[in-house]
N, C-alpha and C positions, 0 to 999 in steps of 0.2 A: 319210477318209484319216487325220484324228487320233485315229479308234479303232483303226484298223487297225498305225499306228507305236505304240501306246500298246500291244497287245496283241504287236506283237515283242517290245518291249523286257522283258514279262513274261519271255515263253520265253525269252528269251534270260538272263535270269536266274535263271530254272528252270533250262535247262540247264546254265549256268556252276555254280550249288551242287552240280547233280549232280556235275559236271566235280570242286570241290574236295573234296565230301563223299567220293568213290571215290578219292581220291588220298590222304587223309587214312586211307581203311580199309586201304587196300593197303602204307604207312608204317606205320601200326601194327602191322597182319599182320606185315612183314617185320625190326619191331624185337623182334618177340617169338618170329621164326624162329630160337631157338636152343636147345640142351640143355646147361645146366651140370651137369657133374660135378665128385666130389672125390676121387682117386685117391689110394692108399695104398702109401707103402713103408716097409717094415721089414727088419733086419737086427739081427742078433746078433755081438758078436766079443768079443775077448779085449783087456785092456787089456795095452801094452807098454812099461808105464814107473809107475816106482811112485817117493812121495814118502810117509817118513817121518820124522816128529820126534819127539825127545827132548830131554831136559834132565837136567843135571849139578846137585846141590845139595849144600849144605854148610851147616854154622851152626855160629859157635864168639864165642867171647865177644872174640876178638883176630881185626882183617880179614884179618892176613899169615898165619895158622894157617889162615883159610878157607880164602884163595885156596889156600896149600901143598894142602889138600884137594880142593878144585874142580880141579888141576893135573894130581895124582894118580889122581883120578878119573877125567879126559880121557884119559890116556895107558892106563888101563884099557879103556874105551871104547872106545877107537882101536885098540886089537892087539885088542881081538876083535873088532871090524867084517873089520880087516885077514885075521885069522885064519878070516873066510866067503867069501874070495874078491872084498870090495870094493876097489877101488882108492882110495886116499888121495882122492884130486879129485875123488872124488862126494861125499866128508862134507865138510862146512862147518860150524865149530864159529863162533856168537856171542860176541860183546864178553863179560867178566864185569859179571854184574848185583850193586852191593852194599849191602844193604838196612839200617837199621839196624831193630835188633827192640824193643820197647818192652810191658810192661803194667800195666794202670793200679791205681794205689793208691786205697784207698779207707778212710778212718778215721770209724765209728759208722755205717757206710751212707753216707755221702756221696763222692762220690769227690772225690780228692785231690791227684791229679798221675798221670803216667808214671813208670816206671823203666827207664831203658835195663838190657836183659839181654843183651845180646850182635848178632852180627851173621847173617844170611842170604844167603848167596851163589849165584847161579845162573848157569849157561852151558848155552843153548840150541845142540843143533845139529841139521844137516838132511842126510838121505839121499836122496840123487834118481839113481836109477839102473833102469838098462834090465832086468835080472837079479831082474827082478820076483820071484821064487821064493827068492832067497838072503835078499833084503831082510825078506820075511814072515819067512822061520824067523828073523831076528835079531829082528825086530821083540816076536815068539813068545817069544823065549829070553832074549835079553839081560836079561831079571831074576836071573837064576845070578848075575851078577857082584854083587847084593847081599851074597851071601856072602863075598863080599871087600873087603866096607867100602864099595861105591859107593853113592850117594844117588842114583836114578835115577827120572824119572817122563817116559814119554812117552803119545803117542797112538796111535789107531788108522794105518793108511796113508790116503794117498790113490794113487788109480789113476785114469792119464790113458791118453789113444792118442794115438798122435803125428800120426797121416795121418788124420786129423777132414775133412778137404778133401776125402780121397779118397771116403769114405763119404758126405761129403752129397752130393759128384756124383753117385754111384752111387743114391742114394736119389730126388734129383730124376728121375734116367732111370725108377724103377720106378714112381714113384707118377705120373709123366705115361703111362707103357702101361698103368697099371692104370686111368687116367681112360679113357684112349682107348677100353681093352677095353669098360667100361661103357657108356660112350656110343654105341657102335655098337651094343650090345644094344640099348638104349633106343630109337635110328633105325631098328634092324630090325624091333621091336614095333609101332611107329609106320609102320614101311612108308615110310622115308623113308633117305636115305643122309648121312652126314658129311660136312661140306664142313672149314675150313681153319678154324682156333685163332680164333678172335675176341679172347679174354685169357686169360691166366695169372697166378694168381697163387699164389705158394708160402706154405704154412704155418709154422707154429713148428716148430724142431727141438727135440726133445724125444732129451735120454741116460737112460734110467733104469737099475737091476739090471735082469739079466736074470733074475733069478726070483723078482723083489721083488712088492710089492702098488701099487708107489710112483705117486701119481695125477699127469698130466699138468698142467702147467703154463700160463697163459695166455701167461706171459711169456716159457717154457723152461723146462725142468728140465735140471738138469746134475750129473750122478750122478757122484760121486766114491771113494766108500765103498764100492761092488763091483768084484770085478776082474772078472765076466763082464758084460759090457754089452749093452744093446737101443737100436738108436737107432730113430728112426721121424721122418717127414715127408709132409705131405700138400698136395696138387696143385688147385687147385682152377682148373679148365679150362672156359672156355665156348668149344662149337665151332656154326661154323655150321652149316643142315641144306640137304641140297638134296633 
């Protein structure tokens, strides 16, 4: 009798490992029943809002001479923005900056001290408006008013879109049908069908030119300096299979 319980207890725990070992096969099986894809969408559009700056300068040996110059300046500045169709409340002209100027002396090769020579005065301002097209040609032009005594130095534009919201919705929607699309290829190859999202998760938004070289970003790229733009976002979707 004490071989016979001695030899249950074997089987019985024969078949209890089988019992865990096929529960453990069929767990694994069904944690690795899935196909991840990474869907892409892209869009192209036009930027609807431009931001440029400039700066007013002057230098004279007396601050109240400057400023009278940096004044002079401004109110040239301002009738010809005025004169492209800007409206006043898109320029914002800065505080005056006043620098004093200084260079240095130097007697047998040794230097020797400073010499104040006069002053440098600057006023920064800024164009922010929707009329993206007016703003370039001033941007373009407004060096002619050197011709008229002004001291002017600005920069390039910048170019933003206002509805950024709307396009990364719209980008989310493509690059999840474009995971989708793939993934059914993939279950149909396989002879198996799409079951239901298991996770998602969304990529980096990346703005670059649209007809630049410019390389994506880990962190984002965010393209300022072209007005035609390319945005792009990607989907990275794991679905169940049944």
């Amino acid at each position: 009798m004490k071989a016979i319980g001695k030899y249950l207890v074997i089987g019985l725990a024969i078949l209890l490992s089988a019992w865990v070992l096929g529960k453990s096969y069929t767990y694994k099986y069904r944690t690795q029943d899935r196909i991840v894809v990474t869907g892409l969408g892209e869009t192209e559009f036009t930027s609807d809002l431009i931001v440029w700056r400039g700066m007013v300068t002057a230098e004279s040996s007396n601050a109240e001479q400057g400023y009278a110059q940096i004044e002079a300046s401004k109110r040239k500045v301002s009738d010809y923005i005025a004169s492209r169709g800007i409206p006043a409340e898109a320029v914002v002209f800065e505080f005056v900056n006043v620098n004093k100027q200084y260079e240095s002396i130097y007697a047998n090769g040794n230097w020797a001290g400073q010499r104040f020579t006069g002053y440098r005065l600057t006023q920064g301002f800024t164009i922010e408006s929707r009329d993206v097209e007016a703003v370039e040609n001033i941007s373009r032009e407004i060096s002619s008013l050197i011709a008229q005594g002004v001291s002017i130095e600005a920069s390039q534009p910048d170019y933003y879109y206002t509805r950024l919201d709307d396009v990364k919705l719209g980008l989310i929607e493509k690059a999840s049908a474009d995971a989708r699309i793939r993934a059914d290829k993939i279950a149909r190859n396989a002879g198996a069908k799409i079951g239901g999202v298991a996770s998602a998760r969304m990529g980096v938004f990346q703005i670059t030119g649209a007809n630049t070289n410019e390389e994506f970003s880990a962190g984002g790229s965010f393209n300022t300096s072209s007005r035609q733009k390319k945005a792009r976002i990607t989907m990275r979707v794991e679905y169940r299979v049944r």
